[in-house]
C-alpha angles and dihedrals in degrees: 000000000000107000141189093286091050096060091039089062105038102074092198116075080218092077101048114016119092131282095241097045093049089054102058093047087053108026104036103059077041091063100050094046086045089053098040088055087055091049085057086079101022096061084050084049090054107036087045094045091045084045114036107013132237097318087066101050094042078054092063098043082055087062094036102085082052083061090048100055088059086045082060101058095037086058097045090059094036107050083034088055100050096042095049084050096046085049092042093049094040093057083044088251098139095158096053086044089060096046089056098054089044084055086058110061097040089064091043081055100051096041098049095049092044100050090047095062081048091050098055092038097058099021089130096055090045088053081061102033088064097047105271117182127215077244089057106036093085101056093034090060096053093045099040105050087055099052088046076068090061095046105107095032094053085046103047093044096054082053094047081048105052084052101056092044086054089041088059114266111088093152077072105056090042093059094050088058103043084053094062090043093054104059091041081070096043096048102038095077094042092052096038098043119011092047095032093238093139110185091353087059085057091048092056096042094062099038087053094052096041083058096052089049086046085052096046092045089050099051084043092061100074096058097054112151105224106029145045122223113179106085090031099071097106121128107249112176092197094058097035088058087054098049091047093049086050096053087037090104087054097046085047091056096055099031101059088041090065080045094051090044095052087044094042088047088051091043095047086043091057104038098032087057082064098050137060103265100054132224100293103052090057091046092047101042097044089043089062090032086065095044092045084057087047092068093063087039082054090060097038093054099042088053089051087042093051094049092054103085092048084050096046104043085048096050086044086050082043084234089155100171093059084045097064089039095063094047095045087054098050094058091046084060096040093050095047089047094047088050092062092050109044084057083055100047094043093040104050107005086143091056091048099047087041081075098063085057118254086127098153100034119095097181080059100048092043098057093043083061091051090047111041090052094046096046103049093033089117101024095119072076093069087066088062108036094046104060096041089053088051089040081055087055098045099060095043106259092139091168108043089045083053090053090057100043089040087049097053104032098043119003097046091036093038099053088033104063091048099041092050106027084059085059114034092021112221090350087055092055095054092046094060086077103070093035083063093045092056097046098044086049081062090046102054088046089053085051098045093051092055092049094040090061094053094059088054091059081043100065093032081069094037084062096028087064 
């Protein structure tokens, strides 16, 4: 039991306050900026549907795999940043914290820049290569040109973000957040409607909210709480590879999402032209589907992010026991939150789709059905398998917590989709999510036992000597 003296000689409320209470100041503030980040492309789902109708909405599912590849990288710097900083400060390293985080941002810098001049070179070919119809070019086009605009805004800001949520002030980063998100909300109808931009008004709504959080995250930088930066931004390639292995899992996750999406577009596209709902409703219904099912993933991974610095600096004061309290908390959580919302998806999924427009179409309104309750049909999985992929991060199990991502955003969907599509044809593609939800849950429990008892062998030494 930590006492008094405990706390008297641990400087960072990581190491002795209590696991709860550590949650909500760093989960909390996670999950809303998780979930802020997710409403980015939610309240576009809802103003163009409501709009425009379903081809507008599929147009914007077609660019957002080119948004998640900078998420990736955003991610990648970011979560690498701040669990590189928990582990330096936990082992009192505040110096070579700074210099990672310095790292970080470098690289969030260079990538974003670098993949935005991609994107508008070979923007044509991307609207192909993620399974654009003749009936969405139009409208992807217009949408797409303008948020290519926000990229590395949007990029370097999540990374700015993830590092002031490590550093300690996570309602800040919150806040910055929930600005931007804010007057997404406030200026997408007025774009869209009052000035008659359609999907370009949508565009420009978001790009112009993802500046002013940029904005917000870069004055903030200068006032972190336990490191300084300003003598630290030099370019070390040592530092910067351990900070990107260490946000590998992250980028994984990400990376192989934009992937899955490219390859689920082509195979609706394909399969959805030989049945009786075409090729455009599967890929707009499962586009918001997947969006709708980010908002609990939202939840569930801010609450993971937000234990991982409680994680980290423990593992790095080898305070075992607080570090398997945490995780087992987070999953408790997870678990009690998943369950919600899989009642909700699988109760009312035509009321929820009804929001994004489609009202009319029963073609429309019947796959969404299909959809939304296949597609959702494991997802109480996702509570457990998250945070131990972030706890592998955390402690700084790169490659195990990459396994596991690799393994249930590319290897179980992958082999899932064209196993099963060339069964069961375009329900076949939709089923292979939940089959790789159940079998990366097994995974990630198979992955937790084997760490767990090492840190069983770990704390017998620790008394032997």
């Amino acid at each position: 039991m930590e006492n008094s003296t405990t706390k008297r000689s641990d400087a960072n409320i990581l190491g002795y306050e209590k696991v709860g209470k550590l949650l909500k100041i760093y989960a909390i503030p996670s999950i809303i900026s998780m979930l802020v980040n997710a409403l980015y492309n939610i309240v576009d789902q809802v103003f163009i549907g409501q709009g425009i109708g379903y081809l507008g909405t599929g147009a914007t599912n077609i660019i957002f795999p080119i948004t998640i590849v900078f998420a990736a990288f955003a991610l990648m710097f970011g979560d690498g940043s701040s669990a590189y900083m928990s582990l330096m400060l936990g082992a009192n390293k505040k110096n070579d914290a700074a210099k990672g985080v310095a790292n970080g941002i470098i690289l969030s810098i260079i990538s974003s820049l670098l993949f935005t001049t991609v994107v508008f070179i070979f923007f044509p070919q991307l609207l192909n290569l993620f399974g654009c119809t003749s009936e969405f070019e139009p409208f992807a086009k217009d949408y797409g040109y303008i948020i290519a605009i926000g990229l590395p805004f949007m990029t370097i800001c999540a990374t700015l973000n993830s590092i002031i949520r490590a550093d300690g002030s996570p309602k800040f980063a919150m806040a910055s957040m929930l600005i931007g998100s804010i007057l997404n909300v406030i200026l997408d109808p007025i774009f869209i409607f009052a000035f008659d931009l359609g999907v370009k008004g949508a565009a420009i709504a978001t790009v112009i909210s993802q500046i002013v959080s940029f904005i917000l995250n870069v004055i903030r930088l200068r006032k972190l709480k336990n490191i300084k930066l300003k003598k630290n931004f030099k370019f070390n390639f040592s530092i910067a590879a351990k900070v990107t292995m260490l946000g590998a899992s992250s980028f994984i996750t990400q990376i192989f999402a934009a992937i899955i999406m490219g390859m689920q577009n082509n195979l609706l596209k394909k399969y959805g032209a030989l049945s009786d709902y075409g090729s455009e409703i599967p890929i707009s219904v499962i586009g918001i589907v997947v969006k709708v099912a980010e908002i609990l993933n939202s939840v569930v991974l801010g609450l993971a992010v937000g234990s991982q610095p409680i994680i980290g600096y423990n593992y790095g004061a080898r305070k075992f026991d607080r570090v398997k309290k945490t995780l087992k908390t987070a999953i408790i959580i997870g678990l009690i939150i998943s369950a919600a919302a899989f009642v909700l998806f699988q109760a009312i999924p035509d009321k929820i789709i009804l929001l994004f427009g489609g009202e009319g179409d029963s073609n429309y309104i019947e796959f969404a059905k299909i959809a939304f309750r296949m597609y959702t049909l494991l997802i109480i999985g996702t509570s457990v398998q998250t945070p131990i992929g972030i706890f592998l991060q955390a402690i700084g199990k790169g490659g195990k917590s990459s396994l596991l991502s690799l393994s249930k955003q590319a290897i179980f969907p992958i082999l899932g989709m064209l196993l099963m599509g060339n069964i069961f044809g375009l329900v076949g593609v939709i089923s292979a999510r939940p089959i790789a939800d159940g079998l990366s849950f097994l995974l990630s429990i198979v992955l937790l036992i084997s760490e767990l008892r090492s840190f069983g062998r770990t704390t017998k030494e620790q008394l032997d000597n």
